[in-house]
C-alpha positions as CSV (number, residue, x, y, z in Angstrom):
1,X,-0.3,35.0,-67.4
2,X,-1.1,32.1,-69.7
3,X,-1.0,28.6,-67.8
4,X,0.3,25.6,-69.2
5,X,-2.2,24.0,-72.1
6,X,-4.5,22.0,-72.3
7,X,-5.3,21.2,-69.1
8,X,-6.6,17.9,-68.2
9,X,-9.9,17.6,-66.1
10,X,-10.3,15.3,-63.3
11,X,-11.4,14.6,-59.7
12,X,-9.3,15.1,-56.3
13,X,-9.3,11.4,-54.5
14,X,-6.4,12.8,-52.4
15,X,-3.6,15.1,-51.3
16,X,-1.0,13.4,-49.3
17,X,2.9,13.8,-48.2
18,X,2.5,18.1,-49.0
19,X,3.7,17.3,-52.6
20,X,1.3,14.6,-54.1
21,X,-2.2,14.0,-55.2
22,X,-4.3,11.2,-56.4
23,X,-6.5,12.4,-59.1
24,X,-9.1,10.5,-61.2
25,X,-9.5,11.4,-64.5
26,X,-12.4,11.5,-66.4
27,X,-11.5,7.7,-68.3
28,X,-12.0,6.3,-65.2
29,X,-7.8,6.1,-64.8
30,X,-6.1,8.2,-61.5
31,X,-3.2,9.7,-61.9
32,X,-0.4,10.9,-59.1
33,X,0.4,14.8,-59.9
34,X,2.9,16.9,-58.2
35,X,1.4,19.7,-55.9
36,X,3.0,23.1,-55.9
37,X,2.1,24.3,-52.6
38,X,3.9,23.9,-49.0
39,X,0.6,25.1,-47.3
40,X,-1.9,23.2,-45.7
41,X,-5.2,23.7,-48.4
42,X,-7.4,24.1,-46.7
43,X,-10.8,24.1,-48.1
44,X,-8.9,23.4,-51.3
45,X,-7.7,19.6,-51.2
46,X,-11.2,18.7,-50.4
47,X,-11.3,15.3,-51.8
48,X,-14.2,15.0,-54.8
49,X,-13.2,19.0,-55.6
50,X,-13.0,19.3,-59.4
51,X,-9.4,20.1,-60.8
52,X,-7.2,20.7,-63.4
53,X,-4.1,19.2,-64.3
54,X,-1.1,19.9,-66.6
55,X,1.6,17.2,-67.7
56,X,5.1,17.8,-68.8
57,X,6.4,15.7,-71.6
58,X,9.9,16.1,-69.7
59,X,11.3,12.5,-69.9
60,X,13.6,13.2,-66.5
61,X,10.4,14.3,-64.1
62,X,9.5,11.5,-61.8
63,X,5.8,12.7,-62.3
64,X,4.6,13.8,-65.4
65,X,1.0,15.4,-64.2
66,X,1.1,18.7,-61.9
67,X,-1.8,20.0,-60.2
68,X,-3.0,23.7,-61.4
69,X,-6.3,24.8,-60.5
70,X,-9.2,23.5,-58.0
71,X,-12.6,24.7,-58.5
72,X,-13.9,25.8,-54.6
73,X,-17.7,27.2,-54.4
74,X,-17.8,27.3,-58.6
75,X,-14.6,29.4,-58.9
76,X,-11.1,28.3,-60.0
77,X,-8.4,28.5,-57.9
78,X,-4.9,28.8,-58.8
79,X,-3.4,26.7,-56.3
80,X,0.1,26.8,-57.7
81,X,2.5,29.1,-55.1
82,X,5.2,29.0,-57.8
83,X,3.0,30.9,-60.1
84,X,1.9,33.6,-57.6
85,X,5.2,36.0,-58.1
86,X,5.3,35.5,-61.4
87,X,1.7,36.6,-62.1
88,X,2.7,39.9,-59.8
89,X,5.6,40.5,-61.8
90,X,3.4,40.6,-65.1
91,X,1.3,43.2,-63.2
92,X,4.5,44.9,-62.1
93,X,5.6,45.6,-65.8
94,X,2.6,46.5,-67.2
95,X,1.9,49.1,-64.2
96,X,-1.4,47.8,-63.2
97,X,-0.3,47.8,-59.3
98,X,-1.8,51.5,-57.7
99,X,1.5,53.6,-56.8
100,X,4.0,51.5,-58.1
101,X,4.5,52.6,-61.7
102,X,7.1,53.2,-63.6
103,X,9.5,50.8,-61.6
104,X,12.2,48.7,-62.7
105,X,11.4,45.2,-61.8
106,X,14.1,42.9,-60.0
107,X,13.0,39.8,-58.7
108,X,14.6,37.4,-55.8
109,X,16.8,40.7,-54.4
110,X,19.3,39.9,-51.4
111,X,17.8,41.8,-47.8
112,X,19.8,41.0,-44.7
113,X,19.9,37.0,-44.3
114,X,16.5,36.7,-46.8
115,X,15.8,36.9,-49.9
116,X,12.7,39.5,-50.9
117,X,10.6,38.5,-54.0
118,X,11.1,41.8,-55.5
119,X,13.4,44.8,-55.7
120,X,11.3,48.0,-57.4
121,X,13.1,51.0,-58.3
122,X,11.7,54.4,-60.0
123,X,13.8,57.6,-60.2
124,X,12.5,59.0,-56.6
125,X,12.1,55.3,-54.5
126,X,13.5,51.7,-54.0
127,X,10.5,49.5,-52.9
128,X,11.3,46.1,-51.2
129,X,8.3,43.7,-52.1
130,X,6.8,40.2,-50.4
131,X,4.6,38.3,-52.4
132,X,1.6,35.8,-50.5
133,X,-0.6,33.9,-52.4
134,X,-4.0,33.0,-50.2
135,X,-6.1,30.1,-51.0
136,X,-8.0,30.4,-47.7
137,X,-11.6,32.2,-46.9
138,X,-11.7,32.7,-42.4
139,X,-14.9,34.1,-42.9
140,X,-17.6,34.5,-45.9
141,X,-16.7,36.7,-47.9
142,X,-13.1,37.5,-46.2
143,X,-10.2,35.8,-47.3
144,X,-7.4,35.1,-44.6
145,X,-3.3,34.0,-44.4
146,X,-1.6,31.5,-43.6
147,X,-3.5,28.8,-44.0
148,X,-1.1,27.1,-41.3
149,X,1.7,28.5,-39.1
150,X,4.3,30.2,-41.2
151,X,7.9,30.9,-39.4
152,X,9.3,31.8,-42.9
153,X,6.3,34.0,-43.1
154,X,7.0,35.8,-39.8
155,X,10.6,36.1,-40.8
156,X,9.8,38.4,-43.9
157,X,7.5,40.7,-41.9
158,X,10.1,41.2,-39.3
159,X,12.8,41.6,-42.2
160,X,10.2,44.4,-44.0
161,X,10.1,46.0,-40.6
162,X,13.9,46.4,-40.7
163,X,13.9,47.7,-44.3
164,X,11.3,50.6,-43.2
165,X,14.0,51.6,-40.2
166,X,16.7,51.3,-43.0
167,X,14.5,53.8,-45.3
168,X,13.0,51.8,-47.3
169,X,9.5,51.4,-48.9
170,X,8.2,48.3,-47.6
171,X,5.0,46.2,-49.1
172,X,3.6,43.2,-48.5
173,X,1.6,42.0,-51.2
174,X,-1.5,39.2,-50.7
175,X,-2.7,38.2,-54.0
176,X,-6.5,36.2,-53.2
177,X,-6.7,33.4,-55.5
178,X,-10.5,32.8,-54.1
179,X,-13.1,34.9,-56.4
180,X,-16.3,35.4,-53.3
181,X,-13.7,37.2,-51.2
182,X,-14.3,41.3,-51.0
183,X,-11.7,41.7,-48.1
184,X,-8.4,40.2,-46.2
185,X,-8.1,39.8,-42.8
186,X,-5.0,37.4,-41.1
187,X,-6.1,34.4,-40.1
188,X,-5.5,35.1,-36.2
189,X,-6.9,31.6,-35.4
190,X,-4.4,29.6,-37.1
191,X,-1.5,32.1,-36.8
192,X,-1.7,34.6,-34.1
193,X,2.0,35.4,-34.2
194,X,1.5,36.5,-37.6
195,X,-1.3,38.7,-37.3
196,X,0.2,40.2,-34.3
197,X,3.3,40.9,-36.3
198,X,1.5,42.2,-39.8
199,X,-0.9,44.9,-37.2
200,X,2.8,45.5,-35.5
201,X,4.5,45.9,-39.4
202,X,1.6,48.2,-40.3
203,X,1.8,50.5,-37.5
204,X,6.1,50.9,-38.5
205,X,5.2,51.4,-42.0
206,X,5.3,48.7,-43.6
207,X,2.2,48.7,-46.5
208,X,-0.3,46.1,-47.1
209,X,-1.6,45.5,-50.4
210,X,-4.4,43.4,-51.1
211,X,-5.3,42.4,-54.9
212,X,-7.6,39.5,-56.5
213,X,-6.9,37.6,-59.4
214,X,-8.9,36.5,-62.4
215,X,-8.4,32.9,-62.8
216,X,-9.9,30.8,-65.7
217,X,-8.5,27.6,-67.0
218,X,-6.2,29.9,-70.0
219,X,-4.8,32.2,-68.0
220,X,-4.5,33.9,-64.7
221,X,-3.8,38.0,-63.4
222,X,-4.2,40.5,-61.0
223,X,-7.4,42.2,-60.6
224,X,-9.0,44.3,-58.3
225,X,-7.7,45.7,-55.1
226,X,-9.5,44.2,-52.1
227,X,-10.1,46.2,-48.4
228,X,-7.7,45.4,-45.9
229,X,-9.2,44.2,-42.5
230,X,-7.4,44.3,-39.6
């Protein structure tokens, strides 16, 4: 998926009231950009972390600059949660998730009293689909999720759950924005609720898969499948 262009370099000073950010550009001038993530960052809104940001020549925004990417331990990170379904979608259509080729994509589908990310149909299955985009490494070389307690999150394992007893195929999907990571584990020290439930959703069927994007400043996709830790 290409990302918005150019993209303007600058340096984190700080992130502040979940949506904002004080960046200083390379002129010397700083700049407020919206942030497009709920989570808490961690490791990522490390103030004097290198960044990239976009701006919109959209006269009714109140803020002009959004924040894209942060570069954590010499990789880019795409720290935009808005982007992460729609970067699974583009691997969706162009069948480059194992085992779920040949699917009709249809995003935002209505599930009991939630909304999934994604409805999947082939000519043998319908495949209900979560999307989580992790920013957060527990351990080296071991990405993790949430990076801070997640109800919402909860609510869409225990909704997956339900979809395996109805008979569906159930998957949630953690796409790893951080490069060093080789595996996924939950991150049972922030959330134990939610590790408890995804080791609960496993063992009813519900299928975990764990992928790793490619991020540069042009563009961003899926790319390999990680091992699932659990």
């Amino acid at each position: 998926m290409q990302l918005p262009q150019p993209l303007i370099a600058g340096r984190l000073i700080r992130r502040y009231k979940r949506f904002l950010a004080d960046v200083e550009l390379a002129d010397g001038n700083t700049v407020t950009a919206h942030t497009p993530n709920t989570g808490s960052m961690q490791q990522c809104a490390v103030p004097g972390h290198n960044v990239l940001l976009s701006q919109s020549d959209n006269p009714k925004r109140k803020l002009a600059w959004s924040w894209e990417l942060v570069e954590v331990n010499g990789h880019w990170v795409d720290i935009n949660t808005h982007r992460a379904n729609r970067v699974v979608e583009e691997a969706l259509n162009n069948d480059q998730v194992d085992t779920l080729q040949g699917c009709t994509v249809r995003p935002e589908f209505p599930y009991a009293d939630s909304r999934i990310d994604f409805m999947l149909e082939s000519p043998v299955e319908k495949v209900l689909l979560e999307v989580k985009n992790v920013t957060l490494c527990c351990t080296e070389g071991a990405a993790c999720f949430p990076d801070a307690v997640t109800t919402r999150g909860q609510k869409h394992l225990r909704d997956l759950m339900k979809a395996v007893d109805d008979g569906w195929r159930a998957v949630i999907f953690f796409l790893v924005q951080r490069r060093e990571a080789e595996a996924f584990a939950p991150a049972d020290r922030i959330d134990p609720e939610y590790g408890r439930l995804l080791r609960k959703a496993v063992g009813s069927g519900v299928e975990v898969m764990v992928y790793r994007t490619i991020v540069n400043p042009q563009r961003t996709c899926v790319g390999k499948p990680l091992q699932l830790l659990l």
